[in-house]
C-alpha positions in Angstrom: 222.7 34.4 227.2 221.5 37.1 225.1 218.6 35.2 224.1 217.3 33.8 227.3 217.0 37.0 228.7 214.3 38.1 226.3 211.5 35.0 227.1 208.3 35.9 228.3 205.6 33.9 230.0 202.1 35.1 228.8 199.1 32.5 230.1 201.7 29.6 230.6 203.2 30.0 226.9 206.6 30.9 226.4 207.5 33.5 223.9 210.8 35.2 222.8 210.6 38.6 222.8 212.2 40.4 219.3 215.9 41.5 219.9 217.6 43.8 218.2 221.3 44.2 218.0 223.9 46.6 216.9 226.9 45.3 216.8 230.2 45.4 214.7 231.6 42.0 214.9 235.1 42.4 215.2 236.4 39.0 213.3 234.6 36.4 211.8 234.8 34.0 214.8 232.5 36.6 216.8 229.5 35.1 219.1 227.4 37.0 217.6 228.4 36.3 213.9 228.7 32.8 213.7 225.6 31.6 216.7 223.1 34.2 215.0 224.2 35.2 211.5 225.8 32.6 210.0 224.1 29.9 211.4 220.8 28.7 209.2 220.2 25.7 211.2 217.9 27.7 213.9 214.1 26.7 213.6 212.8 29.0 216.5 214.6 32.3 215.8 213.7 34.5 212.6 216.9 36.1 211.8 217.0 39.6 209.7 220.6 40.9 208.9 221.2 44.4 207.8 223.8 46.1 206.8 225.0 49.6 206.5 228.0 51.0 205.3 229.4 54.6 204.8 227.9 55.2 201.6 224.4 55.0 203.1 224.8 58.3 205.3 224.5 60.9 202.8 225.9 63.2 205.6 229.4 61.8 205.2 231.7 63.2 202.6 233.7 61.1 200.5 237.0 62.5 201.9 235.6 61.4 205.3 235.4 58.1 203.8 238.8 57.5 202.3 
């Protein structure tokens, strides 16, 4: 659903639009997770997965942290 929401028709060609999502998959089995990251088997969607932890805000303390 997430995906078909972001096509666009431009001179009678179809395009998906980039998506971005924030999201904090809360198990393994999550839509999300296993459709989108896990899955290397899609030929028409470029996939970039980053992560960020605590440790990359160098705002938050180490007794924030733990």
């Amino acid at each position: 659903m997430a995906m078909s929401r972001c096509r666009q028709v431009i001179d009678d060609v179809m395009y998906l639009m980039p998506v971005i999502w924030t999201c904090n998959p809360d198990s393994p089995s999550h839509y999300i997770k296993t459709e989108y990251m896990d899955n290397t088997d899609q030929k028409d969607v470029a996939i970039k997965n980053l992560f960020f932890g605590f440790k990359d805000n160098p705002t938050i303390t180490d007794v924030y942290i733990s």
